[in-house]
C-alpha positions as CSV (number, residue, x, y, z in Angstrom):
1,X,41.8,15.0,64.1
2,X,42.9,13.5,67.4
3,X,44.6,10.3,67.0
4,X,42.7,6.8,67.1
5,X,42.9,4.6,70.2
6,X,45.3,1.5,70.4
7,X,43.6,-1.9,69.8
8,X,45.4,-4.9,69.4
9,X,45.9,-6.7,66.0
10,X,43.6,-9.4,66.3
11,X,41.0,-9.9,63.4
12,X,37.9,-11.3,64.8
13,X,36.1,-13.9,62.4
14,X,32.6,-14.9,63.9
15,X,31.9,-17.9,62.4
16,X,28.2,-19.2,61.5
17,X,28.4,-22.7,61.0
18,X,29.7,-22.1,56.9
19,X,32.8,-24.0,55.7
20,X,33.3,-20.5,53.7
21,X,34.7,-19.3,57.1
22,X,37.7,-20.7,56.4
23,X,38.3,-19.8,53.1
24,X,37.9,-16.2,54.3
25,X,40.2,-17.3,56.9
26,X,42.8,-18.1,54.3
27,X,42.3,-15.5,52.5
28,X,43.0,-12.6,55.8
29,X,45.5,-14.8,56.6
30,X,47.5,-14.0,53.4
31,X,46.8,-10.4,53.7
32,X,48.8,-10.8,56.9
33,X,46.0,-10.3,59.7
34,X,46.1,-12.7,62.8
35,X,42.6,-13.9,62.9
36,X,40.5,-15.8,65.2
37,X,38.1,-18.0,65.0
38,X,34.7,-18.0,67.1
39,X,31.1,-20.3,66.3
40,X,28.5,-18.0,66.6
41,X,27.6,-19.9,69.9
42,X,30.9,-21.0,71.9
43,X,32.0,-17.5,72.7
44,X,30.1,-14.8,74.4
45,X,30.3,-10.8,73.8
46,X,32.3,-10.3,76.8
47,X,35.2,-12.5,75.7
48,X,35.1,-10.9,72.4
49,X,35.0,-7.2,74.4
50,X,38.0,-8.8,76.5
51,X,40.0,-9.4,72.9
52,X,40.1,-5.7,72.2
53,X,39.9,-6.4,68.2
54,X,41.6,-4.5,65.4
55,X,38.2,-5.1,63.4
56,X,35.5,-7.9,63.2
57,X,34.1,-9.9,60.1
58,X,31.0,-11.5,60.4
59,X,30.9,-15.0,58.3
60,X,28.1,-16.9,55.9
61,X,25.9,-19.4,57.5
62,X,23.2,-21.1,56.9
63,X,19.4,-19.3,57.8
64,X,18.3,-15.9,59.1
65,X,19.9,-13.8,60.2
66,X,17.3,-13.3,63.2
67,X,17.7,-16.8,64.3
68,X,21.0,-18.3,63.3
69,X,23.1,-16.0,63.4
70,X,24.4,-16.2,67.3
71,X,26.0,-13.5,69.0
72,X,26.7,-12.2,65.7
73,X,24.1,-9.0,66.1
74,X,25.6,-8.4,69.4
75,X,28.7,-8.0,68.4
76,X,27.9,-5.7,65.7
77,X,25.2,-3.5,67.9
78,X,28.4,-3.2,70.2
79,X,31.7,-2.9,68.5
80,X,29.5,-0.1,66.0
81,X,31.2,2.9,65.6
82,X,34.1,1.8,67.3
83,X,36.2,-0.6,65.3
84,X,35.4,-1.6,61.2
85,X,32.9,-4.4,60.5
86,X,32.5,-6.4,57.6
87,X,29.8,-9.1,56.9
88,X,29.7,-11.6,54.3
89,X,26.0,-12.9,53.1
90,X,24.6,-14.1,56.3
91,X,26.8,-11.3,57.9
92,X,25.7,-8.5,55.8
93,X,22.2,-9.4,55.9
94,X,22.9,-9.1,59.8
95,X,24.1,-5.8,59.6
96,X,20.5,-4.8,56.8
97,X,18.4,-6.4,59.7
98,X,20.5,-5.0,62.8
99,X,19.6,-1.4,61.7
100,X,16.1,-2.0,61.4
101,X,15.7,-3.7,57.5
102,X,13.9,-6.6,56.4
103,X,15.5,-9.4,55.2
104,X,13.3,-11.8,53.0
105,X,13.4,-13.8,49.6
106,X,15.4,-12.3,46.9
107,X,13.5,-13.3,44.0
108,X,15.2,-15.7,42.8
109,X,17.7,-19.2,44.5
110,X,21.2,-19.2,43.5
111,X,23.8,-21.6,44.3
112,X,27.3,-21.1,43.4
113,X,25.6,-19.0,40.5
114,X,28.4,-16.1,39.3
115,X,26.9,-13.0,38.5
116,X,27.6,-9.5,37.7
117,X,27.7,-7.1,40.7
118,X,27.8,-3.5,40.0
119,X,29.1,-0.9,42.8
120,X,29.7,2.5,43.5
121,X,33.7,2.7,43.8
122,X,34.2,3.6,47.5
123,X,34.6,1.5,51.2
124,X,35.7,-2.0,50.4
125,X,35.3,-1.2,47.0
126,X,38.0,1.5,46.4
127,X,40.1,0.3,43.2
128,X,37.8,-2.4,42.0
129,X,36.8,-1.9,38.7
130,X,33.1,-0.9,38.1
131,X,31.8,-4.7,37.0
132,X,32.8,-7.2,38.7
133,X,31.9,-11.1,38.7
134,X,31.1,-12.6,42.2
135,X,29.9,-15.8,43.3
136,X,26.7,-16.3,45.1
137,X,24.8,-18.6,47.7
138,X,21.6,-17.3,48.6
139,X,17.5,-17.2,48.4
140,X,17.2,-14.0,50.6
141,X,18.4,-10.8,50.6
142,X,17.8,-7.5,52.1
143,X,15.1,-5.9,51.1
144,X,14.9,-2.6,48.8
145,X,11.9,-0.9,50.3
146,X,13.0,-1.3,54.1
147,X,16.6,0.1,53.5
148,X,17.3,1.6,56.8
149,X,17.7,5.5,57.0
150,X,21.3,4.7,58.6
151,X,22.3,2.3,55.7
152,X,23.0,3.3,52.0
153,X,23.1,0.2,49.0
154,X,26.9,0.2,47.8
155,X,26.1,-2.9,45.2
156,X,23.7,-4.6,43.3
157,X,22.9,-6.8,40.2
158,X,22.0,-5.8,36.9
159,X,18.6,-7.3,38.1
160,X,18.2,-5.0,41.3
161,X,18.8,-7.6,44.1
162,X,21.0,-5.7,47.2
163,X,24.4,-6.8,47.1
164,X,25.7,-4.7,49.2
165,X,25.4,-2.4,52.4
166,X,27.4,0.6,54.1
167,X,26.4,2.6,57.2
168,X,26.6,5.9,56.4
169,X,28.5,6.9,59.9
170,X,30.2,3.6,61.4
171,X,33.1,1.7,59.5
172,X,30.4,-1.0,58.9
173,X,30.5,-2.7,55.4
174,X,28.7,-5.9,53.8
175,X,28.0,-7.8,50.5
176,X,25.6,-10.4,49.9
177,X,28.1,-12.2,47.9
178,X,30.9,-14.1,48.6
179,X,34.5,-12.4,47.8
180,X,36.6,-15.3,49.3
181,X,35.0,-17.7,46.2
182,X,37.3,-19.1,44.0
183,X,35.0,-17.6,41.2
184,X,34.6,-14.2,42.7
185,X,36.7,-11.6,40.9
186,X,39.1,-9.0,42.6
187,X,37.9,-10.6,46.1
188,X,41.3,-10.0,48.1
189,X,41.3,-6.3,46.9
190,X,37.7,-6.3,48.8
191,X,38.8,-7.9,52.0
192,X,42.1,-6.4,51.7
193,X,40.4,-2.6,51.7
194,X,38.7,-3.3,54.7
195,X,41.5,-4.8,56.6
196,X,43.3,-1.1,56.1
197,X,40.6,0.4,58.0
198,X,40.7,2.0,61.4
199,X,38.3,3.4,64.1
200,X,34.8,3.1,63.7
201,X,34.2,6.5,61.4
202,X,34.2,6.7,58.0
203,X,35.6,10.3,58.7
204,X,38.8,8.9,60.2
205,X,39.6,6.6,56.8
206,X,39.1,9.6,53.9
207,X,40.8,7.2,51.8
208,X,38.0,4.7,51.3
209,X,36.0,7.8,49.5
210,X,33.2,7.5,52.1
211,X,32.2,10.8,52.8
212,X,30.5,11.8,56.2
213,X,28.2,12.4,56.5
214,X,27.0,10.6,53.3
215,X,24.4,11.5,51.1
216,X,21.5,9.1,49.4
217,X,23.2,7.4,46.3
218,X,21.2,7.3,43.5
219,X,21.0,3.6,44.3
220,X,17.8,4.5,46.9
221,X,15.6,1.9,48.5
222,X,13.1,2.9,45.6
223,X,15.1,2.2,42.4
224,X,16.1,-1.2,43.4
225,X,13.5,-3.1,42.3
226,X,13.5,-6.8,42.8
227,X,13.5,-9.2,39.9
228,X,9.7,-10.6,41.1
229,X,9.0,-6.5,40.6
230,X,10.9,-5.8,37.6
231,X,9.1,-8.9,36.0
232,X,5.8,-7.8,37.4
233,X,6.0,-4.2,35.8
234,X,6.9,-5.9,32.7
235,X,4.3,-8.5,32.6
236,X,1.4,-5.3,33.1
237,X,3.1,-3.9,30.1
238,X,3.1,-7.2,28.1
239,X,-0.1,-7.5,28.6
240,X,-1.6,-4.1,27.9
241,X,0.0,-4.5,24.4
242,X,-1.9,-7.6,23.5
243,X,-5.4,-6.5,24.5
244,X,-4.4,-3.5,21.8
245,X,-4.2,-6.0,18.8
246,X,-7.2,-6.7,16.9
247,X,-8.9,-9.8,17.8
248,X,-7.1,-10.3,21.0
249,X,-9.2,-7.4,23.4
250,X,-10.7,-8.9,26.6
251,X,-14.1,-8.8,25.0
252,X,-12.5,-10.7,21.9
253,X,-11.2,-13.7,24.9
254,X,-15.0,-13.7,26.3
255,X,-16.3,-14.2,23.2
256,X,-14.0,-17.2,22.4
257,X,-14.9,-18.8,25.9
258,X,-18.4,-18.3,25.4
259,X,-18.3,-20.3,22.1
260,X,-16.2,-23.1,23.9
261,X,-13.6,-23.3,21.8
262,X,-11.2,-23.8,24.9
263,X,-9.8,-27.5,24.8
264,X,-11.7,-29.7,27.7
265,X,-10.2,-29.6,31.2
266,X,-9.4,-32.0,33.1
267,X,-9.4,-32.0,37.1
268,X,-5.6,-31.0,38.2
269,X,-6.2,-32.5,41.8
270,X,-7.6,-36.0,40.9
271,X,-4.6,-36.3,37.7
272,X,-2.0,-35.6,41.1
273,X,-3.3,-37.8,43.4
274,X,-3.9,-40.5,40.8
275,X,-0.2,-42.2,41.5
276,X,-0.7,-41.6,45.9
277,X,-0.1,-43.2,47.9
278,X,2.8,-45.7,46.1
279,X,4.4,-43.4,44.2
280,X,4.7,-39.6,43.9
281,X,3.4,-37.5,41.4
282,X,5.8,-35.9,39.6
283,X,6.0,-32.3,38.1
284,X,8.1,-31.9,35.2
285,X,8.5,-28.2,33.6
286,X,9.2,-26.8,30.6
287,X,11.8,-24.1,31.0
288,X,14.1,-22.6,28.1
289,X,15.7,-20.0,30.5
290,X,15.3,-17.8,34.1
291,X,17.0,-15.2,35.5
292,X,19.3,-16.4,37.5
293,X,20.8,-19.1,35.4
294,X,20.5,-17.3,32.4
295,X,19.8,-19.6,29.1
296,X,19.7,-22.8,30.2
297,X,18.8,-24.4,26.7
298,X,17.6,-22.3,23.9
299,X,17.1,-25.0,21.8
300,X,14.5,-27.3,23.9
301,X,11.6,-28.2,21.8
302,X,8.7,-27.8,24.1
303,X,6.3,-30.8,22.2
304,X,9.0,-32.6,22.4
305,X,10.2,-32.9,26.2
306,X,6.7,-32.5,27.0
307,X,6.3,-36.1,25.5
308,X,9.2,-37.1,26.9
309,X,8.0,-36.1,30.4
310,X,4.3,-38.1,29.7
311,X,6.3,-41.1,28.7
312,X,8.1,-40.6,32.0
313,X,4.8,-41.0,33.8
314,X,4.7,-37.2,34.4
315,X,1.6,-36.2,35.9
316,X,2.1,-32.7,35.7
317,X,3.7,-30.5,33.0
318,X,4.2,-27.3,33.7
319,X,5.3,-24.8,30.6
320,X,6.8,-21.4,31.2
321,X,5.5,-18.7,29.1
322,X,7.0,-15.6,30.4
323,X,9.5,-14.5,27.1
324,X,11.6,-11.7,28.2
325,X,13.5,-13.9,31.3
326,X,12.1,-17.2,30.6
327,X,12.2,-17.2,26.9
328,X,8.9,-19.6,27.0
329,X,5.4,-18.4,24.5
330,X,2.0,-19.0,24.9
331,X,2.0,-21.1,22.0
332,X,4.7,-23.7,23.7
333,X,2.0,-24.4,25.9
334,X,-0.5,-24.7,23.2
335,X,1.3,-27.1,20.7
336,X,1.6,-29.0,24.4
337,X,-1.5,-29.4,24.9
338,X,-2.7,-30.1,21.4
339,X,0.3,-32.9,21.3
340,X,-0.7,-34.8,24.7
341,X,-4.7,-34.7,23.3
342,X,-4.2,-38.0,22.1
343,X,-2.4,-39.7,25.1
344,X,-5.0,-41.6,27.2
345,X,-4.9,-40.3,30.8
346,X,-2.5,-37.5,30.0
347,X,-0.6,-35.4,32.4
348,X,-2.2,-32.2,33.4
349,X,-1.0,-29.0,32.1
350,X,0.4,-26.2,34.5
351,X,0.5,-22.4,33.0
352,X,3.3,-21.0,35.0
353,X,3.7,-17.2,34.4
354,X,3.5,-14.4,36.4
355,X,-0.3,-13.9,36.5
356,X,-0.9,-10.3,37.1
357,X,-4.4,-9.8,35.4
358,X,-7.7,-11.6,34.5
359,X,-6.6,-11.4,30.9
360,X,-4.1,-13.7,31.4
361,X,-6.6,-16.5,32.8
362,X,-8.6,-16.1,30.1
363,X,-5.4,-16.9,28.0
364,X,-4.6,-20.0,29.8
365,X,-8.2,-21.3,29.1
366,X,-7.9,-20.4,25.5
367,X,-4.4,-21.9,25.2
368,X,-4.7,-25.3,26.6
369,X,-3.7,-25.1,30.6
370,X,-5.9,-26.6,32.9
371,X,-4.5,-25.1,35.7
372,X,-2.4,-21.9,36.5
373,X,0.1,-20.8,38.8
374,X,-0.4,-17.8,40.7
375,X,2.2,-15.7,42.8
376,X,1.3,-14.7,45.6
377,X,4.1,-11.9,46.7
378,X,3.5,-10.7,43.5
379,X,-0.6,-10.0,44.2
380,X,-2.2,-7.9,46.3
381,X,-4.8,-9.4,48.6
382,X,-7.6,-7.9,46.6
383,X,-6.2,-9.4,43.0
384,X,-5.7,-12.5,44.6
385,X,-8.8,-13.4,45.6
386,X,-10.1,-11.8,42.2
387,X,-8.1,-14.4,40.4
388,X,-8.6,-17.3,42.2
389,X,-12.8,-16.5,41.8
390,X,-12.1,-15.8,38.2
391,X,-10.3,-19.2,37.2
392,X,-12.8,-21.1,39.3
């Protein structure tokens, strides 16, 4: 193996507007590498080309990647398979989108939320133990189905969402997460792994356990499904187990409908607009749990704090019924509904699931909602429109 070129020992830290910059500043700083600091936008790649950096680290910021992110995708099409790159959040999803990935929403909003990452043991992850906790700030993430051929996943949650990216050639490492959080566990160890990197091969640091070249982990762009598709799958399953039980078949809901036993509607954009221009109308919801804040409260009587919300001067309530994630039934909506039958001018009721299927409309007729909400990324354009003719 001929011997690596001399570079100097300067630790470039691109920063993207994110006061985290400086807490990954510290945090290189302690591992003893003289960093400096650039905004995205008051350096240009030549000066950084003129440094002649030991390695790069791309910060967090606010945005896309495709738009906020300032020289920051220059840097890393340039310096690419000659010095180690790391990116952190927005700088990781800069390296999924500068190899030819789609960054989008992740499925879910998390802020400051501390969840469990899992990994596959080598890069910036040698000698961290298999689970780890890690803090995150983010709506998007890369995308599982637009992994790029020269990118493999190196991390993830226990709900699928990409924590993590490694080219398969290039010293080029990033996590979605953020390892220089207070609340993120065994975060040094991380940043301290990639500081002990040199050149820009994965063949010329053995020691990281990267292999090269690298073969698919089991952890493919197929078997990382998103939470919105993990939810989905589950919802089709859900529902194909109800239409089995007797009295509950599709046939069995068109029947009910076509006696009108469904309680009265009332008209969800005249309740809304009843409070415009003064004041505005206010949705309150009915939520027990979600995936990305886990159990919120277990305990909430949905009758209860949907009366709360009327007295309020709620003019929507909207009641989850998804059980597995949101721990919400069908029949919270219904005792609901039966409970705000009395109130003069009551607020409007809002079925918010993940509405996969016709069956489930017929449901929300049966069980009180006088509206529904349907997702669209979740639809294709086909069931969409299907829906939407079906509730109307």
């Amino acid at each position: 193996m001929s011997p690596l070129p001399e570079t100097s020992n300067i630790t470039v830290l691109i920063d993207n507007y994110d006061s985290f910059t400086w807490n990954i500043y510290q945090y290189l700083s302690e591992l003893g590498a003289e960093v400096q600091v650039f905004r995205n936008d008051k350096t240009t790649l030549d000066y950084i080309i003129s440094l002649d950096p030991k390695n790069i680290i791309i910060s967090p910021g606010p945005g896309k990647p495709s738009t906020d992110s300032g020289i920051s995708n220059d840097v890393i099409l340039h310096f690419a398979g000659k010095i180690p790159i790391f990116g952190v959040c927005l700088g990781e999803q800069c390296i999924f989108e500068v190899y030819g990935g789609k960054v989008g929403y992740a499925g879910e909003i998390v802020h400051g939320k501390v969840s469990k990452i899992l990994h596959d043991g080598k890069g910036c992850y040698c000698n961290v133990p298999e689970d780890i906790m890690a803090t995150r700030y983010h709506s998007l993430s890369g995308q599982p189905n637009t992994v790029p051929d020269e990118l493999e996943v190196t991390s993830w949650t226990e709900s699928g969402v990409i924590m993590g990216v490694r080219h398969r050639e290039f010293t080029i490492e990033g996590v979605q997460f953020h390892p220089e959080s207070i609340l993120s566990e065994h975060g040094k160890i991380i940043l301290s792994n990639f500081l002990q990197l040199k050149g820009g091969n994965w063949c010329d640091n053995l020691k990281s356990g990267v292999k090269q070249p690298l073969a698919k982990t089991s952890v493919s762009s197929k078997s990382v499904p998103t939470i919105l598709e993990k939810i989905h799958k589950q919802r089709l399953d859900d529902i194909e187990l109800v239409k089995k039980q007797p009295g509950s078949s599709p046939h069995d809901l068109k029947i009910l409908l076509s006696l009108h036993v469904a309680p009265p509607l009332i008209d969800f954009v005249s309740r809304i607009k009843q409070t415009l221009p003064k004041y505005p109308a206010i949705f309150a919801e009915i939520k027990r749990a979600s995936p990305s804040k886990g159990n919120i409260d277990l305990s909430v009587n949905a009758v209860k704090q949907a009366l709360t919300y009327s007295n309020a001067g709620a003019s929507v309530i909207s009641v989850l019924t998804e059980s597995k994630w949101f721990k919400g039934t069908l029949n919270d909506m219904r005792q609901v509904r039966d409970a705000l039958s009395t109130i003069p001018n009551r607020p409007a009721v809002l079925r918010k699931d993940f509405i996969v299927d016709t069956y489930q409309i017929m449901e929300s007729r049966l069980y009180g909602a006088d509206t529904i909400l349907l997702i669209v990324s979740i639809l294709s354009d086909e069931k969409l429109s299907e829906c939407k003719s079906y509730w109307s």
